[in-house]
C-alpha positions in Angstrom: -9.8 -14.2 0.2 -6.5 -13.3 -0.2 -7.3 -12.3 -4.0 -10.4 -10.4 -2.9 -7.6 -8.4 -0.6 -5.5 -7.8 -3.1 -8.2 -6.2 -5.8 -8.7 -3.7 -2.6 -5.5 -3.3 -2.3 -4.9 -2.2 -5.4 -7.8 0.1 -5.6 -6.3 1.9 -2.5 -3.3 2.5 -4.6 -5.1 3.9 -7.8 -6.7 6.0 -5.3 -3.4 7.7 -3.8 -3.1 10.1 -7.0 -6.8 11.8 -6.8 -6.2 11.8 -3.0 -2.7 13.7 -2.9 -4.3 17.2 -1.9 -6.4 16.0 1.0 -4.1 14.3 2.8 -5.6 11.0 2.5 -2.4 10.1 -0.1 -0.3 8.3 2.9 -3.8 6.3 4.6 -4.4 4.9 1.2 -0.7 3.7 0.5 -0.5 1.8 4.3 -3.4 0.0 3.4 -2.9 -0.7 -0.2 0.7 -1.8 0.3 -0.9 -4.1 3.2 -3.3 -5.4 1.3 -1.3 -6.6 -1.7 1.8 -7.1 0.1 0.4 -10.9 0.9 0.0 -11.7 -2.9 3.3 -10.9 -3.6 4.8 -13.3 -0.6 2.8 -16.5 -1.8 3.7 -16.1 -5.5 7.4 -15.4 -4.2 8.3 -12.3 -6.0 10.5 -11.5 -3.8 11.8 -8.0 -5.5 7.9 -6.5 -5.0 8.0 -7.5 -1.0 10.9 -5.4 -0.5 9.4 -2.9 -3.0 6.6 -3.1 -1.4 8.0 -2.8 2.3 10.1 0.3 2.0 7.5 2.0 0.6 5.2 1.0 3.4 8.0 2.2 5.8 7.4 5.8 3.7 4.2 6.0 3.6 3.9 5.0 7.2 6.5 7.6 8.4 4.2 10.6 6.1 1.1 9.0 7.7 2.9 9.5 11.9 3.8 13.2 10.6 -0.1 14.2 9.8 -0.8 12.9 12.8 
């Protein structure tokens, strides 16, 4: 399962450049960060958590401003 979340995860992310002009750029990165965030945890790669959590924190913060 936690692959399956992953591939979606990552498919979020490929999607945050087609998506930059409609405002859908900061959505996608919250859930694709999410999604692959576990991955990264249980093959301890320590360096993409963080990575992965302050860009999170950024793409969470653009997402409260469109809001």
């Amino acid at each position: 399962m936690e692959t399956k979340l992953g591939y979606v995860g990552s498919l979020c992310l490929i999607c945050i450049p087609y998506a930059l002009d409609t405002g859908y750029s900061p959505l996608f990165g919250v859930l694709g960060l999410a999604l692959i965030t576990p991955q990264c945890v249980r093959a301890k790669q320590w360096n993409l958590v963080i990575l992965n959590a302050v860009s999170f924190v950024g793409y969470l913060m653009k997402l409260m401003a469109t809001l």
